[in-house]
Backbone as a ProteinNet text record, in pm:
[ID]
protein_1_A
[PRIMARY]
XXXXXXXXXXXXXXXXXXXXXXXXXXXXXXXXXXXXXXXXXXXXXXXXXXXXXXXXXXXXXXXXXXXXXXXXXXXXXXXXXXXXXXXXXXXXXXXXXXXXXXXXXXXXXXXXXXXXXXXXXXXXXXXXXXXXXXXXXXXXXXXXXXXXXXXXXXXXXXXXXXXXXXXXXXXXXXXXXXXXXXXXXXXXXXXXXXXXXXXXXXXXXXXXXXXXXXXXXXXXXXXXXXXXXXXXXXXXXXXXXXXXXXXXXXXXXXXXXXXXX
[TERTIARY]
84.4	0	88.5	54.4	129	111.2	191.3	134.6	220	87.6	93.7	114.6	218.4	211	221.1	149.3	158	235.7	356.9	404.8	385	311.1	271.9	279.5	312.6	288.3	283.7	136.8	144.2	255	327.7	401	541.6	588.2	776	893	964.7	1119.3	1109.7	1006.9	998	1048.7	1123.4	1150.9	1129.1	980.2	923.4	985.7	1065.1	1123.9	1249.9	1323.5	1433	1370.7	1285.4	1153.2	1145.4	1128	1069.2	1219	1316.4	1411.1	1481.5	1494	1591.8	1503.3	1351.9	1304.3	1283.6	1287	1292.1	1385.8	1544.1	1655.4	1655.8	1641.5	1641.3	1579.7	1426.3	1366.3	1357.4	1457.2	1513.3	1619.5	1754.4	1811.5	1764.9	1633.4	1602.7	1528.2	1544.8	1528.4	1377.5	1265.1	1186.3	1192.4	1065.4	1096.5	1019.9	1075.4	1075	1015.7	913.7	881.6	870	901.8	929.4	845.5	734.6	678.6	671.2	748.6	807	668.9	543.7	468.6	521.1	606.2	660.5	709.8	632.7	703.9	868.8	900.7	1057	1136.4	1123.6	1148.4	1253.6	1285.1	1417.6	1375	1278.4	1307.2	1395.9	1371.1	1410	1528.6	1617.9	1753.9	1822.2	1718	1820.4	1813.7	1729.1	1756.8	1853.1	1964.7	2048.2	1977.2	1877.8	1781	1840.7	1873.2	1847.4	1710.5	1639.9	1529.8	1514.6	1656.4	1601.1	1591.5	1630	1661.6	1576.8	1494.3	1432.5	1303.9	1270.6	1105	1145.2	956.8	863.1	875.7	759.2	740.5	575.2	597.2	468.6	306.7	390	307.4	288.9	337.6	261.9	187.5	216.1	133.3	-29.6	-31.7	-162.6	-213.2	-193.1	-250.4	-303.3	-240.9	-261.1	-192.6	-76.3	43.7	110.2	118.6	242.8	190.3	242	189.5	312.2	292.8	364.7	476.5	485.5	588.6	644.1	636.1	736.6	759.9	758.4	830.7	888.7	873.1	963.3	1109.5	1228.1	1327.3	1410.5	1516.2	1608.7	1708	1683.3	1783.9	1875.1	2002.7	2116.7	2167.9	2204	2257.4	2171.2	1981.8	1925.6	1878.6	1855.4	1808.3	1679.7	1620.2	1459.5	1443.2	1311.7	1270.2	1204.2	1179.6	1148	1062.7	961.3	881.1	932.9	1002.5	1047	947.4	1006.2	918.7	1027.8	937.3	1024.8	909	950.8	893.8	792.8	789	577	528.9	523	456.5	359.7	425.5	362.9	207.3	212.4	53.6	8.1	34.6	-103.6	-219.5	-182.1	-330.2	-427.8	-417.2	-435.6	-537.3	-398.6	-435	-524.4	-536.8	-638.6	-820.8	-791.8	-927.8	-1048	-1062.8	-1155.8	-1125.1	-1065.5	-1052.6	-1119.5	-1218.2	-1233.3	-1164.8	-1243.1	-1131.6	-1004.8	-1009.6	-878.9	-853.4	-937.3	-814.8	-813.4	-813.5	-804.8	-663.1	-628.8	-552.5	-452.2	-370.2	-288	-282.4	-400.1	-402.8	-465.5	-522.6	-554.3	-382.7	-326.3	-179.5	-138.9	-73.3	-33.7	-87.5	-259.2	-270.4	-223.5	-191	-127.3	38.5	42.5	239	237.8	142	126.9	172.4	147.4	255	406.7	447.9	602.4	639.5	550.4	645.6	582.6	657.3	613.6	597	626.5	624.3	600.8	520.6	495.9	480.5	624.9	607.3	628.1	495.7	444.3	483.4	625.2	613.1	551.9	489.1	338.1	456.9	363.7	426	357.8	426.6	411.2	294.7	175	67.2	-66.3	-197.1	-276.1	-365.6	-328	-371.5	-414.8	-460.3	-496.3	-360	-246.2	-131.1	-150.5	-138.9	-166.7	-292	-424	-551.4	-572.7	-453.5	-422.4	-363.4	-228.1	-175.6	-273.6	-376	-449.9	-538.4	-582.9	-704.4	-588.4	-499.2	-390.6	-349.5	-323.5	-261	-373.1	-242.9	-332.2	-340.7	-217.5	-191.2	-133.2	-109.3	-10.3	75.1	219.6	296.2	353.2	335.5	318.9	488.4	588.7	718.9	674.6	726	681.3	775.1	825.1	906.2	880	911.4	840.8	805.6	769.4	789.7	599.2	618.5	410.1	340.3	419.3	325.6	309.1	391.9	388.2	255.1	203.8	59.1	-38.1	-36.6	-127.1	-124.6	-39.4	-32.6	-109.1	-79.8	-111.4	-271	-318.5	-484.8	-517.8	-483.1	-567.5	-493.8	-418.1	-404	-462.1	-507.5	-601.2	-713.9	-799.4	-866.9	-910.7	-812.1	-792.9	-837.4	-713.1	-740.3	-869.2	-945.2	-1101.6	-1192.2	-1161.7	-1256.7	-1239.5	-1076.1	-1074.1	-1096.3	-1148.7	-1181.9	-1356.1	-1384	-1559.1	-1568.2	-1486.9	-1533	-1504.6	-1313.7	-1278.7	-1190.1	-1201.7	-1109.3	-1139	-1251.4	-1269.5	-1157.6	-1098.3	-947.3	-863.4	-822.6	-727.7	-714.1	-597.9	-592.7	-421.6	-435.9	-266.8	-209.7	-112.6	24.1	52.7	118.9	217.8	237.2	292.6	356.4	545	629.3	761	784.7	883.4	914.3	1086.2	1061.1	1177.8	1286.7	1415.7	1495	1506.7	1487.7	1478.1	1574.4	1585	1699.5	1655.9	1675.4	1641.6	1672.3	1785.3	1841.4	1753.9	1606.3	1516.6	1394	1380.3	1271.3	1159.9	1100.2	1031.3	1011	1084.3	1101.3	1029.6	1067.3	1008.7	871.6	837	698.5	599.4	656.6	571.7	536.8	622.5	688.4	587.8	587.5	490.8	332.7	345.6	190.2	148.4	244.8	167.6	115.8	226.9	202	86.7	47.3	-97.9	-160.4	-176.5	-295.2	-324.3	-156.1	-223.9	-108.7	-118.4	-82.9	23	-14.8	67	112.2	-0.6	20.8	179.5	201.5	381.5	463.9	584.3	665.8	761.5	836	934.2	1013.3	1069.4	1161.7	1157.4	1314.7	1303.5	1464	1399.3	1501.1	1576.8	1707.5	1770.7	1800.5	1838.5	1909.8	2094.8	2111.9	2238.9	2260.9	2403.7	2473.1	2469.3	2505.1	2530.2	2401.4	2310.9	2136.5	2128.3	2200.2	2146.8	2242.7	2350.4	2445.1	2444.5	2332.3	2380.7	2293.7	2170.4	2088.8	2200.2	2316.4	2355.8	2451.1	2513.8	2577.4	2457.4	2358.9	2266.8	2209.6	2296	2247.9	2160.3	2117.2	2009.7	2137.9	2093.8	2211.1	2295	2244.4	2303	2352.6	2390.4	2440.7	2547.4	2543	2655.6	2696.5	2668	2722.7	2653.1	2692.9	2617	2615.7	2685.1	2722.4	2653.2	2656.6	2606.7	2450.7	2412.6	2338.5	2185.4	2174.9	2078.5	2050	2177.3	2112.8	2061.8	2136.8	2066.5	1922.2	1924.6	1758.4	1700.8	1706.3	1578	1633.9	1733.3	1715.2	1642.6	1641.3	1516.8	1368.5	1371.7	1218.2	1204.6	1274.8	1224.9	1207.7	1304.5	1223.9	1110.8	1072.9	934.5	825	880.8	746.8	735.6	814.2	818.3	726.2	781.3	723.6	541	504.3	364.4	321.1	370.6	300.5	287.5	383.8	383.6	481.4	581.2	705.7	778	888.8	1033	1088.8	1205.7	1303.3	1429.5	1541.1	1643.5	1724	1788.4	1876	2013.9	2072	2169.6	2260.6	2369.3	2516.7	2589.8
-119.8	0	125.6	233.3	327.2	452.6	516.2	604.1	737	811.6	924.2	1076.4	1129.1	1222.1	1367.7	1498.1	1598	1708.3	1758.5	1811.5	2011.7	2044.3	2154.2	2265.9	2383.4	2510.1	2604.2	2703.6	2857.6	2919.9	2925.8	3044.7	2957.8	3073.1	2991.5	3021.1	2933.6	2982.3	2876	2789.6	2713.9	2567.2	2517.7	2406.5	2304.5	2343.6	2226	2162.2	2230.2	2133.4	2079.1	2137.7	2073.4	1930.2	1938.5	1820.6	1703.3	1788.8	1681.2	1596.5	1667	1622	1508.1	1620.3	1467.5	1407.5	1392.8	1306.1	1178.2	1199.7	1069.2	1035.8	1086.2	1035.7	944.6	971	886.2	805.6	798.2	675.5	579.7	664.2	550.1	479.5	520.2	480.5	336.7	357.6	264.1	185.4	164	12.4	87.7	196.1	193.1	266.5	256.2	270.1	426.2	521.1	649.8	728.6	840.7	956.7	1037.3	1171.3	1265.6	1403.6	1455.9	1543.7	1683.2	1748.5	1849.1	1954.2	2010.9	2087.2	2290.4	2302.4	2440.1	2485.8	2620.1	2653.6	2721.4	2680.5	2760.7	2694.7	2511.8	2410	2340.1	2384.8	2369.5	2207.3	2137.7	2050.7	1960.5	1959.4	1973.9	1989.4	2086.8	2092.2	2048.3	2004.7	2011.2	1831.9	1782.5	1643.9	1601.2	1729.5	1679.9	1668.4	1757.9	1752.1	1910.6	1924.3	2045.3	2080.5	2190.3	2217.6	2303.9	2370.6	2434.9	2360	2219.7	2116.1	2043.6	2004	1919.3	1861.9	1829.6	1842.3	1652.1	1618.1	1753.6	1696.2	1833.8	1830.7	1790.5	1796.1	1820.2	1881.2	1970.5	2079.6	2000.5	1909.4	1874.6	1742.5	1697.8	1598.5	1619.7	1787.1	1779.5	1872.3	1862.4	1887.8	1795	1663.6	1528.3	1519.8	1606.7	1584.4	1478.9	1450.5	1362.2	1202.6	1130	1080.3	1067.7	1029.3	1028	946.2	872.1	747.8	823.4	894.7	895.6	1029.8	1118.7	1245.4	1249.4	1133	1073.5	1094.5	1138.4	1127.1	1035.8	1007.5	948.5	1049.9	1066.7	1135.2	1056.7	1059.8	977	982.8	1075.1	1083.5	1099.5	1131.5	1064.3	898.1	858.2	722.3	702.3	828.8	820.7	925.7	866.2	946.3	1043.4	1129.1	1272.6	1320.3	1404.9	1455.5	1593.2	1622.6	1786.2	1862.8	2009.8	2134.4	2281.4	2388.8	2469.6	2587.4	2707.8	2800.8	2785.5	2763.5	2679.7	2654.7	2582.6	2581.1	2660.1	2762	2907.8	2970	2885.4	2921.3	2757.5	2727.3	2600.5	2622.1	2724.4	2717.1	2803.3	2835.7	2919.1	2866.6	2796.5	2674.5	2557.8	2530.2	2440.4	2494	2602.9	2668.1	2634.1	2595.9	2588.2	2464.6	2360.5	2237.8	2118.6	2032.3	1875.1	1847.6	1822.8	1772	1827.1	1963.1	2032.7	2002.7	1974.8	1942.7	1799.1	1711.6	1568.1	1518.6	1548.2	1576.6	1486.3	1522.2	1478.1	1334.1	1332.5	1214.1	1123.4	1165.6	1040.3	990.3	1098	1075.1	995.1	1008.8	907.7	764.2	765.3	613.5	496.6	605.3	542	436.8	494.8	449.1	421.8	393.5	384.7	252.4	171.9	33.6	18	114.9	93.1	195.8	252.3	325.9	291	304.6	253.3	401.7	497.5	631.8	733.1	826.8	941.4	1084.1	1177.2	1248.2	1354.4	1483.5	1623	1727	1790.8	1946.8	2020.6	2062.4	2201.6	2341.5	2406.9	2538.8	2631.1	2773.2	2803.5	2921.5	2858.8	2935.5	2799.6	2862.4	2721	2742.4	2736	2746.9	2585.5	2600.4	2501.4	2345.3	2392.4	2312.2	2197.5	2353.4	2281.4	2195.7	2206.2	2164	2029.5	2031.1	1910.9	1801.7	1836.7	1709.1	1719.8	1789.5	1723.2	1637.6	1651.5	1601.3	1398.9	1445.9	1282.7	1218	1309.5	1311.8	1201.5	1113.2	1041.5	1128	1192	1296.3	1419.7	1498.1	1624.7	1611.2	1658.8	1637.4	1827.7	1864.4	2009.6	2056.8	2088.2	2145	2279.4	2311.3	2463.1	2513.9	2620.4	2736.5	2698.4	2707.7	2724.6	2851.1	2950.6	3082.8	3100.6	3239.4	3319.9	3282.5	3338.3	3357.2	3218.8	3144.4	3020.1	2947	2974.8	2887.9	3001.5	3119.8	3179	3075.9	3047.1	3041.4	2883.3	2785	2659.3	2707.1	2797.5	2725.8	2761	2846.7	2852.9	2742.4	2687.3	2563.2	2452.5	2405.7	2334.6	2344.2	2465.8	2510.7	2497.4	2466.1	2424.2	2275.5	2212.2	2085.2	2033	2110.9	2005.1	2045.7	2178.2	2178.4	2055.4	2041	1937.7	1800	1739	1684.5	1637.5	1785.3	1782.7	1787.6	1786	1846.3	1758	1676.1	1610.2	1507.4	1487.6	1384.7	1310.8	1271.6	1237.1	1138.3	1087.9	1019.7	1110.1	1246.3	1288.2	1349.4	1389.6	1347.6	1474.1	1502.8	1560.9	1456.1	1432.5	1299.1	1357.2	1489.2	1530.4	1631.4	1723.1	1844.2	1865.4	1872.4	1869.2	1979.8	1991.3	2095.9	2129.2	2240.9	2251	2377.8	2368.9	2490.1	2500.4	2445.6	2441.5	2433.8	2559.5	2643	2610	2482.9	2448.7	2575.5	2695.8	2756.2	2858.8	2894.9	2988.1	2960.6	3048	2991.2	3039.4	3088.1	3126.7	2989.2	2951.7	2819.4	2685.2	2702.3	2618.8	2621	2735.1	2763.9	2677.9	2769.1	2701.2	2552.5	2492.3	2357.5	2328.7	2353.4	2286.6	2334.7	2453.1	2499.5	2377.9	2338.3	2227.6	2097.9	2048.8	1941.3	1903.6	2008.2	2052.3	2018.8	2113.5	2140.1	2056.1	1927.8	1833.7	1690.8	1681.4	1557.7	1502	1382.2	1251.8	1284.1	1376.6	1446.9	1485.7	1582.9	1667.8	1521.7	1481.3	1421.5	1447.7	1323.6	1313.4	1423.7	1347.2	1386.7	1556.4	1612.9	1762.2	1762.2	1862.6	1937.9	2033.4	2017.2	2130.7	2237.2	2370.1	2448.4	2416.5	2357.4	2298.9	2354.3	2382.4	2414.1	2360.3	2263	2188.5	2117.3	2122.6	2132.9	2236.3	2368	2476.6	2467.1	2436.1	2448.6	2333.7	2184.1	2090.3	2115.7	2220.4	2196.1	2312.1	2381.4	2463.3	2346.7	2208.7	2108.4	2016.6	2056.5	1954.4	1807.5	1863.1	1695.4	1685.8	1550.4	1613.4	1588.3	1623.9	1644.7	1502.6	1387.9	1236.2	1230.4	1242.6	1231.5	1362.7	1463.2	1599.7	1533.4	1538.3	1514.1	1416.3	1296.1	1175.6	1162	1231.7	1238.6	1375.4	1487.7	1594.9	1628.4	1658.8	1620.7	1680	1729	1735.5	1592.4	1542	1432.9	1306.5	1307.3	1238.5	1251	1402.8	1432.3	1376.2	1384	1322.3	1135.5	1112.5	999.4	920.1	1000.3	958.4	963.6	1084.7	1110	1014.8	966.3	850.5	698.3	738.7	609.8	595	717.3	762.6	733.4	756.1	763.5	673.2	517.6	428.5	324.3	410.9	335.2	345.7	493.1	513.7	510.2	413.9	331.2	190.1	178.1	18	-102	11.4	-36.6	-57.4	-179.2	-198.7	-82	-36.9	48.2	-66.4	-27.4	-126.9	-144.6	-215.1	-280.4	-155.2	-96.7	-15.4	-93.2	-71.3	-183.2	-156.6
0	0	0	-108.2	-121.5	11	65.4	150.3	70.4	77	-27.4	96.1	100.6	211.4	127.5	141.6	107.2	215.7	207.2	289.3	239.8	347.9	321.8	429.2	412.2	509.4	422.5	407.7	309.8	378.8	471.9	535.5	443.5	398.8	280.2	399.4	359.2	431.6	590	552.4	716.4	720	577.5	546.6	480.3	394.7	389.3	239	155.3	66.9	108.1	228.3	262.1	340.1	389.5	462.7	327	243.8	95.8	50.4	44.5	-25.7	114	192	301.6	333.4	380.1	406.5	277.3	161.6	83.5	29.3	71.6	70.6	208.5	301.8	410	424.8	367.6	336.4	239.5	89.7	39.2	96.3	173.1	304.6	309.2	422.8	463.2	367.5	266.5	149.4	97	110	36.1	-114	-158.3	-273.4	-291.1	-341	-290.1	-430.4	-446	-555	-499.5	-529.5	-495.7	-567.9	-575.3	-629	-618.1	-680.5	-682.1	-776.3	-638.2	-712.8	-697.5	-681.9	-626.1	-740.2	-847.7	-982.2	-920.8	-849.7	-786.5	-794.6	-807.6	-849.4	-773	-615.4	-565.3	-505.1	-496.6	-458.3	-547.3	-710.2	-837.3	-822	-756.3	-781	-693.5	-543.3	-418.3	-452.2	-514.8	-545	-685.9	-712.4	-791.2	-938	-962.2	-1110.3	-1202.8	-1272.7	-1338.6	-1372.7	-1351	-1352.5	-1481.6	-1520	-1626.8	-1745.7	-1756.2	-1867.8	-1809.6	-1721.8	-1648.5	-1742.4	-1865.4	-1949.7	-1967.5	-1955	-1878.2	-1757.5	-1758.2	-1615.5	-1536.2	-1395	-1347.7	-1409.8	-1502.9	-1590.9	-1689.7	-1776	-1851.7	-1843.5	-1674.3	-1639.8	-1607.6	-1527.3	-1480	-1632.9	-1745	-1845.9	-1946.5	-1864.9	-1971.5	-2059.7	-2086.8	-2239.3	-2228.7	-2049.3	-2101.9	-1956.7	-1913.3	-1800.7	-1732.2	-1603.2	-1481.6	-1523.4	-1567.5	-1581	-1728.2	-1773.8	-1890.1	-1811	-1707.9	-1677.9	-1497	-1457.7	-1373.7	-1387.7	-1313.5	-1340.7	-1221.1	-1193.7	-1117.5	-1062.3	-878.6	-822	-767.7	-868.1	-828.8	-679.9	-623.8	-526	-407.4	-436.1	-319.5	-331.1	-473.7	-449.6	-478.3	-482.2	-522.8	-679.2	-714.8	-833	-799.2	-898.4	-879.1	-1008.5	-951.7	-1094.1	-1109.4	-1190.6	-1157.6	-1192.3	-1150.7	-1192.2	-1214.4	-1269.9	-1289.2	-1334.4	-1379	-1384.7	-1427.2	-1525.7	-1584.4	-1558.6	-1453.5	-1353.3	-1297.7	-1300.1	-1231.1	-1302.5	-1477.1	-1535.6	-1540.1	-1456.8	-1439	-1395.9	-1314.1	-1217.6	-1336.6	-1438.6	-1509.5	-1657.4	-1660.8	-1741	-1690.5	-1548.9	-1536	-1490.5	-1467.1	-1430.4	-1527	-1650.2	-1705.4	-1743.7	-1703.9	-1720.9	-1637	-1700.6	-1580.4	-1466.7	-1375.3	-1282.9	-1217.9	-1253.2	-1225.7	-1091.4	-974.2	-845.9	-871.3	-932.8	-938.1	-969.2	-1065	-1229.9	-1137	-1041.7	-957.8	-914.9	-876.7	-789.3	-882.5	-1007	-1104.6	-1171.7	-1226	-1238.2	-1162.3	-1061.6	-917.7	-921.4	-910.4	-961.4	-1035.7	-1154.7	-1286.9	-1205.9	-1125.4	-1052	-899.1	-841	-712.6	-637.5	-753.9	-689.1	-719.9	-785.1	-819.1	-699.6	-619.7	-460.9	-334.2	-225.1	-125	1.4	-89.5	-34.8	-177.1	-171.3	-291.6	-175	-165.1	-119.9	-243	-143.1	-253.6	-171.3	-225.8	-197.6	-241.3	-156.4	-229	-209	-318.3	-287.5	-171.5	-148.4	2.3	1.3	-59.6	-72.1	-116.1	-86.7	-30.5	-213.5	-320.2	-459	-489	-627.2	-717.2	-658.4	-706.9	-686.4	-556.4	-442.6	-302.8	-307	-345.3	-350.7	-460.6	-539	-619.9	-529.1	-446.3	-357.5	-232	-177.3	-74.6	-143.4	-241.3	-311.6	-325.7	-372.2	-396.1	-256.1	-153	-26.7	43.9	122.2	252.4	344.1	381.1	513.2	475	569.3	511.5	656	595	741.7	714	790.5	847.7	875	860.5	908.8	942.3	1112	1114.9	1216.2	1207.5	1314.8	1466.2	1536.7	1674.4	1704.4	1641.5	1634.4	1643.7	1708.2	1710.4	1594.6	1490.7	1325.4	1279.9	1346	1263	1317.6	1454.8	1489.7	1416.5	1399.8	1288	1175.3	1131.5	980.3	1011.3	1110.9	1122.9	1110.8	1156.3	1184.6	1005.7	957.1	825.9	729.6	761.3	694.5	746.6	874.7	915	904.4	873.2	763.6	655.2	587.5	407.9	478.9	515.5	515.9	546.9	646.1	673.3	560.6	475	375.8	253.3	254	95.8	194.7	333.6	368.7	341.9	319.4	326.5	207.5	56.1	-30.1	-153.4	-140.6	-217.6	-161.1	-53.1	9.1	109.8	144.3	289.4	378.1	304.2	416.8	462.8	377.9	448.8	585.8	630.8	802.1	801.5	947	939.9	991.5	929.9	951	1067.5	1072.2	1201.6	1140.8	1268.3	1276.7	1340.1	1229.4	1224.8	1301.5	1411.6	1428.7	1367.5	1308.4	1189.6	1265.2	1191.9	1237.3	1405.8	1461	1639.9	1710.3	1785.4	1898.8	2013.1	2069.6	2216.6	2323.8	2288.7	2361.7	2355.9	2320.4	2285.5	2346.2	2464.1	2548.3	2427.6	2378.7	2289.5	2220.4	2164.4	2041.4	2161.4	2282.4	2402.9	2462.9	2450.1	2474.7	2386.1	2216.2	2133.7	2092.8	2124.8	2143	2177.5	2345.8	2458.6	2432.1	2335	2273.5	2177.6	2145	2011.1	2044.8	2168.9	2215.7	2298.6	2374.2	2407.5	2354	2218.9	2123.9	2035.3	2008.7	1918.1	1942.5	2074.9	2152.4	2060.1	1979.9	1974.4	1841.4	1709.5	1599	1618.8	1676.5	1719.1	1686.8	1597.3	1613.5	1692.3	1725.5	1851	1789.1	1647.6	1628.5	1566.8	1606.2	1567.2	1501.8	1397.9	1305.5	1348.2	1346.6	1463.9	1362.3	1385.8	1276.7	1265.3	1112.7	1083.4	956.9	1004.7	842.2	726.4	778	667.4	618.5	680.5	573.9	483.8	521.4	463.9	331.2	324	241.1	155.1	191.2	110.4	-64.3	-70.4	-184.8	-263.3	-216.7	-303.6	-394.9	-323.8	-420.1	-483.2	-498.9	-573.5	-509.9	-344.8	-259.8	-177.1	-133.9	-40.3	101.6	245.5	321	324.8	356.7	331.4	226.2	131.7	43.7	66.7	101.5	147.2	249.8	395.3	507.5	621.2	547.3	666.9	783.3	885.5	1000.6	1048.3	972.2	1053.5	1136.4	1196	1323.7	1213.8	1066	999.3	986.5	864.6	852.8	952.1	1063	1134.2	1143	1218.2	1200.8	1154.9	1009.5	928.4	891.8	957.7	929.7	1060.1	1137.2	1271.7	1219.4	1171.1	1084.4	1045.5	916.3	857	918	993.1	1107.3	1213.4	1256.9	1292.2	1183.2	1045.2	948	913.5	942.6	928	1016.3	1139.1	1294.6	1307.1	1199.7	1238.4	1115.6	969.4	908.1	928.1	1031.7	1056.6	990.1	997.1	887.1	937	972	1054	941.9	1045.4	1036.1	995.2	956.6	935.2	1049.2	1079.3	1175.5	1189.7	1282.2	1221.2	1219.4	1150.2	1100.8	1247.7
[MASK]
+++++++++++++++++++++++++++++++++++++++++++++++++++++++++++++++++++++++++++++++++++++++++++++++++++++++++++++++++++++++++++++++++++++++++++++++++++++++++++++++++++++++++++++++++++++++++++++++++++++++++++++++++++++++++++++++++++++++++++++++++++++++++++++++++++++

């Protein structure tokens, strides 16, 4: 069974394609079989998985138009291990292009069908605004896993995305659900970042994953070499991070984790 996760926050700059890219390097890691959907016309999940985006065709864009299908615009990220649907500026008139079209929030998740047994994970970076795009991977999405600041604005920004989510619940999705809430970039040394912490865990118990994303260099610096951070720096306390994640996202589909060597 495929588990289809949409990783989303409208607020930008909070992680969530560095979320997309190391999290399905790390879960190819651990032996699954990994896609990577790159819906953001900015296209960096696209590059931080080692893709050229400006040579990248096609793309995403000419999947949810029906030109082309999922399996012939699939590519291979060598150095994470998983495939990838790229994207790139064109992106940016889809929503444009699909407005007077069938099915326009579907388009996605009928695509996806087409390939759903050749992965054992299909993760969707949405872009950082709640549009057509975003409303395409909830409509495909089992869950959405949330990366967010520990910061004030960032529980603003959470409720109107919990928001979105119960409407494409009532409207075009009735399974979907929030996976979890990542806490991303996190300065234990910031009573502020601690508060909010203990605000979430409150407000949405067992949802909050254990695991947390610390702020690391060498995360920030690995999408400028085209890697995701495991593949840059296997040891540095990012990639660990998310290689815990992926063993959390493993643990709460019901998946052994691998043995460590």
């Amino acid at each position: 069974m495929t588990k289809i996760l949409a990783i989303a926050n409208q607020k930008g700059g909070v992680g969530k394609t560095t979320t997309a890219v190391n999290l399905a390097a790390a879960l190819a890691e651990q032996g699954q079989r990994v896609l990577l959907a790159d819906l953001d016309p900015q296209g960096n999940a696209t590059m931080g998985a080692g893709i050229e985006k400006r040579t990248a065709l096609p793309t995403v864009y000419q999947i949810l138009l029906n030109q082309v299908t999922l399996r012939d615009a699939r590519m291979r990220s060598e150095p994470g291990h998983f495939d990838v649907i790229p994207a790139n500026r064109e992106l940016a008139g889809a929503e444009i292009d699909l407005v007077n079209l069938e099915q326009r929030d579907l388009r996605l998740k009928v695509a996806l069908a087409q390939v759903a047994d050749d992965y054992d994970f299909v993760l969707m970076d949405c872009p950082p605004t709640l549009n057509l795009l975003t409303v395409n991977a909830f409509a495909a999405a089992e869950s959405v896993l949330i990366p967010m600041q520990c910061e004030y604005y960032a529980l603003e920004g959470l409720t109107d995305l919990v928001a979105t989510i119960k409407k494409v619940k009532q409207r075009l999705n009735p399974a979907i659900q929030i996976e979890g809430l990542l806490r991303v970039m996190f300065d234990p040394r910031s009573t502020l970042a601690q508060q909010v912490s203990d605000q979430l865990k409150r407000h949405f118990g067992d949802k909050v994953y254990d695991t947390v994303i610390p702020r690391n260099v060498r995360l920030a610096e690995a999408p400028s070499h085209g890697l995701p951070v495991l593949a840059y720096d296997h040891q540095c306390k990012g990639a660990k991070a998310y290689i815990e994640l992926a063993k959390e996202t493993l643990k709460r589909a019901g998946i052994a984790a691998r043995e460590e060597k």
